[in-house]
Structures are given as C-alpha cells and as structure tokens.
C-alpha positions as CSV (number, residue, x, y, z in Angstrom):
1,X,-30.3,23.0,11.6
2,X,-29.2,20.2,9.7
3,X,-26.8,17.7,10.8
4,X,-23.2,17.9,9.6
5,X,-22.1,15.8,7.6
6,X,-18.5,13.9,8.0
7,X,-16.7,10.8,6.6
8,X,-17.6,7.5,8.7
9,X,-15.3,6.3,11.2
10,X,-12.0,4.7,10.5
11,X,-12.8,6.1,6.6
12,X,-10.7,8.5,5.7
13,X,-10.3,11.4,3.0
14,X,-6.9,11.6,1.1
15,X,-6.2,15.3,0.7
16,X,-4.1,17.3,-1.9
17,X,-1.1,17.9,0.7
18,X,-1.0,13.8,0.6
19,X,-2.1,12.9,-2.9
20,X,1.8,13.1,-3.6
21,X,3.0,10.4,-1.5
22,X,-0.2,8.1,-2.9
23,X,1.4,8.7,-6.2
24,X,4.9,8.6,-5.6
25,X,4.2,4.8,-4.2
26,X,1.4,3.8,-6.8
27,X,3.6,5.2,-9.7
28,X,6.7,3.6,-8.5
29,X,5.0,0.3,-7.3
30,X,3.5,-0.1,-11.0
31,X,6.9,1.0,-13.1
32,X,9.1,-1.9,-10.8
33,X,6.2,-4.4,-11.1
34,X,5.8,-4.1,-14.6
35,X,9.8,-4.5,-15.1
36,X,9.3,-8.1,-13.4
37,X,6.4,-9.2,-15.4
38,X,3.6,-8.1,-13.7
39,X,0.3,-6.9,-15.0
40,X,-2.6,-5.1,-13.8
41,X,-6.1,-6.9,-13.0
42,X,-8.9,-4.8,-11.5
43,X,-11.7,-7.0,-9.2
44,X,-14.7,-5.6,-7.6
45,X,-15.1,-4.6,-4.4
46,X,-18.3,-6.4,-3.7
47,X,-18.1,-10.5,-3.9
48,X,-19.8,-13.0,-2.8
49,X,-19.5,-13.4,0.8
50,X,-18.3,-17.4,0.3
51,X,-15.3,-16.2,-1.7
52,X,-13.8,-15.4,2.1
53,X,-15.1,-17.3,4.1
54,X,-14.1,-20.7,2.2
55,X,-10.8,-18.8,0.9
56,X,-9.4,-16.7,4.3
57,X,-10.7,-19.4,6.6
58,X,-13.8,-19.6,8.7
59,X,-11.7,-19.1,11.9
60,X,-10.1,-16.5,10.9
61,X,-10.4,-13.0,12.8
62,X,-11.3,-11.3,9.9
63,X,-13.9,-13.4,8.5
64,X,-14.9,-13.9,12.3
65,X,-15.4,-10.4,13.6
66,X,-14.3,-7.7,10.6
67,X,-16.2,-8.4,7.4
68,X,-18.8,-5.6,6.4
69,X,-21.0,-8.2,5.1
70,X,-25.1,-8.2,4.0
71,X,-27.5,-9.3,1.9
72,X,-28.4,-7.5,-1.3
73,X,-31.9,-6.9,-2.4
74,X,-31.6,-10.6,-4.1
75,X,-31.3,-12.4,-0.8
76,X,-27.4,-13.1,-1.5
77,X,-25.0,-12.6,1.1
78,X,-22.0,-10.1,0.1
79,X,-19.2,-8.5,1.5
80,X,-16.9,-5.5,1.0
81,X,-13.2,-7.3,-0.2
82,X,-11.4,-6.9,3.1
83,X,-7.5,-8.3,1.1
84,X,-7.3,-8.9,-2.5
85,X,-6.3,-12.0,-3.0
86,X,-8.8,-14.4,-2.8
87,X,-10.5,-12.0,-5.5
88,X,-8.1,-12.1,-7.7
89,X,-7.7,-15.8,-7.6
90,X,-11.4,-16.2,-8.4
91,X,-11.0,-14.5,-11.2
92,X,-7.9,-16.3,-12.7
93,X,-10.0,-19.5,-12.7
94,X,-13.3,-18.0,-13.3
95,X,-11.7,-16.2,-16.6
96,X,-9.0,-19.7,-17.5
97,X,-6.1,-16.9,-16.7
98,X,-3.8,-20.3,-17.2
99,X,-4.8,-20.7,-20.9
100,X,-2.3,-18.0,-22.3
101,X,0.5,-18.8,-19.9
102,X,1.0,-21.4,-17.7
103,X,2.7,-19.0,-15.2
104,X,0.7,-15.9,-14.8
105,X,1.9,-12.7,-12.8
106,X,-1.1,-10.2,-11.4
107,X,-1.0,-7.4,-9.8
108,X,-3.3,-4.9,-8.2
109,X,-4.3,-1.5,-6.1
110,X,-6.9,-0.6,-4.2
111,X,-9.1,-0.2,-1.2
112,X,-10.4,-2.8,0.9
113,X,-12.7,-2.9,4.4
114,X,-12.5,-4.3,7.3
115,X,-14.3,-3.3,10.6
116,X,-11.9,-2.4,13.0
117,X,-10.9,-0.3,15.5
118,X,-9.5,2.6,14.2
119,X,-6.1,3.9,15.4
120,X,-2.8,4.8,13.8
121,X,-2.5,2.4,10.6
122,X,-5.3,0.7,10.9
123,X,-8.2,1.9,9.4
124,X,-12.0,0.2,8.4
125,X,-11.2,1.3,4.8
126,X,-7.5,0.9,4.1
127,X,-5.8,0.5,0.5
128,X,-3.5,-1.8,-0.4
129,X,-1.0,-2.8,-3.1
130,X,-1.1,-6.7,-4.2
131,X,0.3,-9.2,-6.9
132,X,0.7,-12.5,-7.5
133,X,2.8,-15.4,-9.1
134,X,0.7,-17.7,-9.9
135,X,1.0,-21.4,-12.0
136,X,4.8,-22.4,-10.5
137,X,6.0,-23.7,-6.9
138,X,9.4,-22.7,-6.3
139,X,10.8,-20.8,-3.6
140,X,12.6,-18.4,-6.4
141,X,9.3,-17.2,-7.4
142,X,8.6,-16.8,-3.8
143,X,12.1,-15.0,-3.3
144,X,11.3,-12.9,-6.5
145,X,8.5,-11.0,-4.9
146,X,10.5,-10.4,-2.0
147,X,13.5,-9.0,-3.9
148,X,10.7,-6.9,-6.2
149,X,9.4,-5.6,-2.8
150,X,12.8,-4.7,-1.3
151,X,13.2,-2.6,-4.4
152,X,10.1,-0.8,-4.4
153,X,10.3,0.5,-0.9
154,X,13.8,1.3,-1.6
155,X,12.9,3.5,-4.4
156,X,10.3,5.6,-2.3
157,X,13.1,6.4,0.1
158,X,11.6,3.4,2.6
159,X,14.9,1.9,3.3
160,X,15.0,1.6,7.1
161,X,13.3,-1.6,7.9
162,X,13.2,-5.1,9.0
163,X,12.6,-8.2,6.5
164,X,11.3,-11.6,8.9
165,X,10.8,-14.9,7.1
166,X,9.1,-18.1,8.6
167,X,8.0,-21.3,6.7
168,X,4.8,-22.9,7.7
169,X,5.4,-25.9,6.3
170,X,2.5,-27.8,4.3
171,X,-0.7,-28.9,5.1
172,X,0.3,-32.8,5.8
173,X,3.3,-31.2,7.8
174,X,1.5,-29.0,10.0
175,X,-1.1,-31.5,11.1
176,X,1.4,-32.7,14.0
177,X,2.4,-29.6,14.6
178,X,-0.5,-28.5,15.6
179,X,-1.0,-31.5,17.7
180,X,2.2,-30.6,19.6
181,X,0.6,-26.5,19.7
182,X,-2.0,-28.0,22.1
183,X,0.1,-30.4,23.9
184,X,2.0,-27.2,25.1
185,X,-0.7,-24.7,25.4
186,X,-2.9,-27.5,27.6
187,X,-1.9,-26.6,31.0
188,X,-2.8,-22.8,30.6
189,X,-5.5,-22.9,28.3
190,X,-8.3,-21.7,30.6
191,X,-5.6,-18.8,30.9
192,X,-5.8,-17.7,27.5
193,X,-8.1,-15.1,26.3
194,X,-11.5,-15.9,25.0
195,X,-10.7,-15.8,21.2
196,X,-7.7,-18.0,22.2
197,X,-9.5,-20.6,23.9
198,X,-11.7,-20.9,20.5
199,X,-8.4,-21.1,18.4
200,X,-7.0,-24.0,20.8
201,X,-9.9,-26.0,19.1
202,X,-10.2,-24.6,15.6
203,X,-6.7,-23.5,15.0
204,X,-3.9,-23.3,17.5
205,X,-1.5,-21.8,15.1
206,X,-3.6,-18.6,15.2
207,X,-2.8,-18.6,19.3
208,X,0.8,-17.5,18.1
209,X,-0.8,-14.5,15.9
210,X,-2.6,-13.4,19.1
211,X,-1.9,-9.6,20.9
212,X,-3.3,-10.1,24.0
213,X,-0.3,-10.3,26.8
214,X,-0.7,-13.6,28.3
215,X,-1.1,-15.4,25.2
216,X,1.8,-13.3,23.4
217,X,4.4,-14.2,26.6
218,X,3.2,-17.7,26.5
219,X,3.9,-18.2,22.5
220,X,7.3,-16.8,22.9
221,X,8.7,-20.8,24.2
222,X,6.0,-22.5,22.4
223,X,7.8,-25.1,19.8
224,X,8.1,-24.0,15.7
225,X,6.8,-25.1,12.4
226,X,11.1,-25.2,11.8
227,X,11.2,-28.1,14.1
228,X,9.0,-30.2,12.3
229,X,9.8,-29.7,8.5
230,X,10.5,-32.4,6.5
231,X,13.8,-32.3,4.5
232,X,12.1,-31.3,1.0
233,X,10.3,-28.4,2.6
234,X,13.2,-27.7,4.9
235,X,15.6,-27.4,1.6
236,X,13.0,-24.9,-0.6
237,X,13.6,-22.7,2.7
238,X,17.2,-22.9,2.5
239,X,16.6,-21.9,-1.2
240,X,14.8,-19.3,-0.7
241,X,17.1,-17.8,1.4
242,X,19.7,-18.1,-0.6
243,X,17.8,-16.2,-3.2
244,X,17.5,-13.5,-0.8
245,X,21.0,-13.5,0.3
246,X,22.4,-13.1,-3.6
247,X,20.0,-10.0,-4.0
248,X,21.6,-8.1,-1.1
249,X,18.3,-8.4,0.8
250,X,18.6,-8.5,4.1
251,X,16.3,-10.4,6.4
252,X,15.6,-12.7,10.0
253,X,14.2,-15.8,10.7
254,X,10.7,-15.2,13.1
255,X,9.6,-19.0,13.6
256,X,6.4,-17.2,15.2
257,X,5.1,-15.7,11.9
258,X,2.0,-17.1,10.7
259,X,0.3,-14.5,9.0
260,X,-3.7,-13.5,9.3
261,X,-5.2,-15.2,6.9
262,X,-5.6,-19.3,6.8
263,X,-4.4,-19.9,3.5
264,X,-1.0,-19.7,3.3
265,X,1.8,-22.7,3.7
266,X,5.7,-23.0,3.2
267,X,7.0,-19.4,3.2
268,X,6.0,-16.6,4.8
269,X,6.9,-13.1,5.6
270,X,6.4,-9.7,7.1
271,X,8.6,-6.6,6.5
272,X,8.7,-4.0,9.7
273,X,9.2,-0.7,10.8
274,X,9.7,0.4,14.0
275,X,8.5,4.3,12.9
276,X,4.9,2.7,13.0
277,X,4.4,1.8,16.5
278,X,2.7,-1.4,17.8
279,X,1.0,-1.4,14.1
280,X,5.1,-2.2,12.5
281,X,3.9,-4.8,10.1
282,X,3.5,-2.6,6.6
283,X,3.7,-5.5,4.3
284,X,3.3,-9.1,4.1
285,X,2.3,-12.1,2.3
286,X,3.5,-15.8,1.1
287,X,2.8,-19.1,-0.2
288,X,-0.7,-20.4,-1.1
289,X,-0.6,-23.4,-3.0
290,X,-4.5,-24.6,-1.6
291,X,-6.6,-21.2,-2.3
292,X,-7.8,-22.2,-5.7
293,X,-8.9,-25.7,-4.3
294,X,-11.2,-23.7,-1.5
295,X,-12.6,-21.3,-4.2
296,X,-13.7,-24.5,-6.3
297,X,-10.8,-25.7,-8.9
298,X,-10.3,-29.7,-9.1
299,X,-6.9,-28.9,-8.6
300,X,-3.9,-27.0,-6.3
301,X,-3.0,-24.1,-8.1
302,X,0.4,-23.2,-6.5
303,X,1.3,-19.4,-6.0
304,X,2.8,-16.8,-4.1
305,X,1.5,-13.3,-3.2
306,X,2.2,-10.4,-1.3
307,X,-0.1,-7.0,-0.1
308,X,1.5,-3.9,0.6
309,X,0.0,-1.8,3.0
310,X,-0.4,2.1,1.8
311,X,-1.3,4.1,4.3
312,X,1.1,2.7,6.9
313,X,4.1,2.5,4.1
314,X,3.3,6.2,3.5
315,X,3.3,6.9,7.2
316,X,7.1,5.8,7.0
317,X,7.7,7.8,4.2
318,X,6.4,10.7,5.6
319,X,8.5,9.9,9.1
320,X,11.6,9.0,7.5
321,X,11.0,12.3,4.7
322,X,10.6,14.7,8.3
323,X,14.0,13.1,9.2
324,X,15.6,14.9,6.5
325,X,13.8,17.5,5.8
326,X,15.1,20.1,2.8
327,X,13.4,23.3,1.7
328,X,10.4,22.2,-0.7
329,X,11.2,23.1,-4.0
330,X,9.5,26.4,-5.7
331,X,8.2,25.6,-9.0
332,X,5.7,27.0,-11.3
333,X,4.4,31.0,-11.9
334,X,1.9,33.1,-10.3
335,X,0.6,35.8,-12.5
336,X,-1.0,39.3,-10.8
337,X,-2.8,41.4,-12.3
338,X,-3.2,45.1,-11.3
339,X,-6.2,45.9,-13.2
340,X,-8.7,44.3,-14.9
341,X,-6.4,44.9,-18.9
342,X,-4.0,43.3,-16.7
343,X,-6.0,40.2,-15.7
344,X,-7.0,39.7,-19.4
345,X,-3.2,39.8,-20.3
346,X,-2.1,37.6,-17.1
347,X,-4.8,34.7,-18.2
348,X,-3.7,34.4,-22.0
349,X,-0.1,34.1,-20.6
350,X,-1.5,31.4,-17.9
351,X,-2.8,29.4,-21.2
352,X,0.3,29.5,-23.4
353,X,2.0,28.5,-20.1
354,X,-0.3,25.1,-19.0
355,X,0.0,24.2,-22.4
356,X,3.7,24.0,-22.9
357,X,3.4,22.3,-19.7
358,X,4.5,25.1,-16.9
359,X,2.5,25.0,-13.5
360,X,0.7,28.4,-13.6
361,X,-2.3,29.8,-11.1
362,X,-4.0,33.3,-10.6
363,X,-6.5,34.6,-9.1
364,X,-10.2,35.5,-11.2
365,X,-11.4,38.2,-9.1
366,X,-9.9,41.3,-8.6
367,X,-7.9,41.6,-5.6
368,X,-4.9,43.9,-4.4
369,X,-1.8,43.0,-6.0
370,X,-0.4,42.7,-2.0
371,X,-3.1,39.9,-1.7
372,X,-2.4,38.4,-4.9
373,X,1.5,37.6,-4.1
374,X,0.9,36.4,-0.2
375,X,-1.3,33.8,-2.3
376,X,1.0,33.4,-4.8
377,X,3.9,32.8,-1.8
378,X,1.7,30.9,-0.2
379,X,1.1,28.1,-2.8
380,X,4.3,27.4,-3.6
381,X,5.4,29.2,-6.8
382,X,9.0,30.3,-7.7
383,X,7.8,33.2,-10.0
384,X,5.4,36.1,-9.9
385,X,5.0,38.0,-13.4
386,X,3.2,41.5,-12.5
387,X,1.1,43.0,-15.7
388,X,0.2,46.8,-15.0
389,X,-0.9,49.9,-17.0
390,X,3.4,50.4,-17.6
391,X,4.2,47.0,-18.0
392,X,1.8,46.8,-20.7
393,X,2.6,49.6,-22.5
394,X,6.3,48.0,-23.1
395,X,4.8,44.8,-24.4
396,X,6.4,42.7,-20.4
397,X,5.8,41.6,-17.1
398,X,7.7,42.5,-14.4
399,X,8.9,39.1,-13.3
400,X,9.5,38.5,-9.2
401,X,11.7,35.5,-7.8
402,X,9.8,34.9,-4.6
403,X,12.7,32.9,-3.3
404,X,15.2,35.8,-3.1
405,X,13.2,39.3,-4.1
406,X,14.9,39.5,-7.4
407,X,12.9,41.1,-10.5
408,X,13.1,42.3,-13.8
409,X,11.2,42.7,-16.7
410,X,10.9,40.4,-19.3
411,X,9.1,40.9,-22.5
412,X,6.2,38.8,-22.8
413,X,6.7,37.0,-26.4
414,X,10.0,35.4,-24.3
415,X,8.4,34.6,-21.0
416,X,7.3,31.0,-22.0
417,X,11.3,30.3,-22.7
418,X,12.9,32.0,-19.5
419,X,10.9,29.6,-17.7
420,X,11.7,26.5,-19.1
421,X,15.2,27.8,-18.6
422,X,15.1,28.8,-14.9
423,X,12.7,26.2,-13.8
C-alpha cells in the first residue's frame, strides 16, 4: 500500500473554519495601511542566499541554524525568505524605489521559512505581515508605524496586550557597550550555554536575546544600551515616546530588547500577549538605517519597519473571540428538494439567489428531505425553502427558520426580496 501522504513538519494547512480570521487580519491590515500611505510590494520567496546572510547578520540564529538554504541546478546558493525585510529592501534599490519619492512606504504579506522546532506559534513555514518607511530618519516615522500597528490589532478585536520599547542606540554608540557586555559576562562565561559562549565573541548583545535559563537570569543585572546613549539619540527616544503618548498608545520601557535580527539600531520594539505562552512576542520590528549599505548601496538608507506575526496574532484572536463567545450568526438559505421537479426548481432559485449576492447551498443528489435539513442546520444557514409536488403547484416554497421552527410559504417570484429583508 502506498504511503500516505501529509503536510511536512511545522507546515501547516489553513482550513475553511480558519480562512476567516486570515482574512479578517489581511483585509483589515491592508484597509489601515493603505490610509497611512502604504502600498503593496510582492518579493519572491527564493533570493539569493547573500541577501541574509550580509543583511540579518552572519551571527545571527537564523542565518546560523534556521535557513532552508541550497544550491539550484546553476551552482548558486539560495534560500527560502525566512522575514521580509531584507527582500524588500533589495528591491527598493535594485528597482531606484527613491526616484519617485524620496520617502517611500511598502508594505507586504506573506509566508516565510525558517527551520525550527515546531510548537505553538512557531512554525517552519509561518506568514507574516510587513512594511516599511523608508528614505527619512525620525523617530515620528518610527512612532507612526507603531501607532498604525496599535490600530490594526485594535480593529481585529486584539486589544489586550503589552507594547515594550528599547533603543539600541547606533552603531558608533554600541561599540562600548558591547565592550562593557563582556566586561560583565567575563566571570561566568564558561557558564553560558554553547551558542552563548560563540556570541560573547561575535556579538554579546545577542547573549541578552538568549532563552536558555542561566544566561536569561544572568542578563536580567547586565548594564543597558540606555546607559550609554548619547544626548542626540537619547532625545529622538524621548520623541518617540512622546509620539506614542499623544496617540493614546500605551507602552514600557524593556532595556533588554534587542530583537533577532542584526540590523536594526535606535528604536526597537516588541508587542506581547500573555494568551500565547512562552511564544508572547506576536509582532516586532524597528530602526535600520545600515541594511541598504550591507545589501550593496554607497550609501545609509535610513528606515523603519515592522513584521506582524499571523498565526500567533490569530491565535489571540481566536483566545480573546472564545472569551466572549456569542451565538454565530445564521445567514444564507438552504434549498431541499423532495423530488427530482423539485431539485430543478430549488437550483434555478439557488442561481437567481448567488447572483443578487445571497449565500445559497443544496445538495445535487437526491437525498431524504430529513438529510437535506440536518445538512442544511449543520452548515450554518438561517433559511430552508422546501419545493414539493404541493408547493409547486402554488407557484412557492415552504420557507423554514432554522433558528426558531417557524415557516410559511412564500411565493417564489418574491423569495429573492424576503431575503434581503430578513437577512
């Protein structure tokens, strides 16, 4: 017998009981987006495997240990987009994005891959929602996407979280920082875990980003990238936080936020839910004013970005929806027939019905007409319109309300506007 087939690991199918939280977030990410300024770009999934490496960092977990890289039949190593970002940069300069505008706003949705562990949230392909500001450094473009953000979850009923900001200060800034990182991690850096030891060398800010125990309890006194800002960078943080406080957005200062990936500087942030478990970040992102440099421009391109994460932001919705969870709303009409003049008559009236836009569904093969309402029941519908030997011979259906037992006949020329009465 042949082998069954199944989805890969950590790949998962999105079914038709789910699709509507996908759209409800896609549709309402887009519409708010679009009111700020943003516009769609589309990148492929397969780059060149350079693109991340040079862009995310070489030290970097997921360039490290998470990338589903190869080589193609050319010889040219590849890999599967594990974040969106560093894609969409490459093609703002490789298409001169800047030429129409010198500020240009991108957004974009879609899946991306990273090898993982699989477990609740985290998945090997996982989809995210992205954009970017880029041309202008200013901490209100930075607190822009934040406010845009707070009103997109908002608007998908996501309204119980946790906003943490940080500022990682730049480049020239953190270089001392990172001295004093390894000053204080010295004396326990056998101690750390393997990965750790490796980022003492390459990049001790990454120790703070780490999971494993020891190295989490030993980064909670280690000293801040707040401690060391100079006064410029110091006052765009006060800015931006001012921005935030004039929206009515919420948030907390988290000096030990450094985000994943090695590209970002100045602001950072993370929003969190505590309905997700040890996986509680569902969307983050920040400043990257040297990504365009790595990927190959003569000059810093400064921007600001975020990614939302999908599956974990609908895992919240789904939480917070169970919290408060009303009767689902009956919509739409089954039609039954008892015989087969009755089908005939049931599937012109399911036409005239889809195309004046009503939901309508019936069965095509003969059934019992007790079989043909549990279905109809069972899918959802409000209505039931019954067409027998007498119903015909009146020119009606005998119309069913599945939510209280209720019928009557109705003729069939005024079906089509009962319903878009009643539903």
């Amino acid at each position: 017998m042949k082998k069954k087939l199944q989805s890969i690991t950590g790949m998962n199918d999105i079914l038709p009981n789910q699709i509507q939280y996908w759209q409800k977030l896609e549709s309402t990410a887009k519409k708010i987006m679009a009111n700020y300024g943003f516009a769609e770009i589309r990148t492929p999934i397969l780059e060149e495997t350079q693109l991340f490496s040079r862009g995310i960092g070489d030290g970097s977990q997921v360039v490290q240990k998470e990338m589903y890289s190869f080589d193609d039949k050319g010889g040219d190593s590849v890999t599967m987009r594990p974040e969106g970002t560093a894609g969409v940069m490459r093609s703002y300069l490789q298409h001169s994005l800047s030429a129409s505008d010198a500020i240009t706003k991108l957004y974009y949705m879609g899946p991306m891959y990273r090898y993982e562990r699989p477990q609740k949230g985290r998945y090997r392909q996982f989809h995210q929602i992205g954009a970017e500001t880029i041309g202008i450094d200013s901490a209100l473009a930075d607190a822009e996407v934040v406010i845009m953000l707070d009103r997109i979850f908002k608007a998908v009923g996501v309204k119980e979280f946790e906003l943490e900001i940080n500022s990682l200060g730049t480049l020239e800034e953190r270089k001392p920082y990172l001295e004093k990182l390894q000053e204080y991690f010295t004396p326990f850096k056998k101690e750390l875990c393997e990965d750790c030891q490796i980022r003492f060398v390459k990049n001790p800010l990454r120790i703070l980003d780490c999971k494993n125990k020891f190295c989490k309890d030993k980064s909670v006194d280690a000293p801040t990238m707040l401690d060391v800002l100079t006064d410029e960078t110091r006052e765009e943080f006060e800015t931006f936080k001012t921005a935030l406080t004039k929206a009515n957005v919420p948030f907390k200062i988290n000096a030990k936020i450094v985000r994943g990936l090695d590209y970002y500087e100045k602001t950072a942030f993370e929003f969190i839910s505590s309905e997700l478990g040890s996986q509680s970040t569902f969307c983050g992102g920040g400043r990257y004013n040297r990504l365009a440099q790595e990927l190959g421009a003569k000059n810093p391109v400064p921007a600001v970005g975020f990614s939302i994460g999908c599956e974990r932001t609908i895992l919240i919705m789904q939480a917070l929806e169970s919290k408060t969870a009303q009767e689902p709303k009956l919509n739409g009409l089954y039609l039954a027939g008892m015989d087969q003049a009755g089908y005939e008559v049931c599937q012109n009236i399911m036409q005239t019905l889809r195309d004046a836009g009503i939901k309508a569904e019936m069965d095509y093969t003969v059934k019992s007409l007790k079989s043909q309402l549990r279905r109809g029941n069972k899918l959802g519908f409000k209505y039931v319109a019954i067409s027998g030997e007498n119903e015909r011979a009146k020119s009606v259906v005998m119309l069913k309300d599945f939510s209280n037992g209720e019928q009557e006949e109705v003729k069939v020329d005024n079906l089509l506007g009962y319903l878009q009465e009643n539903l």
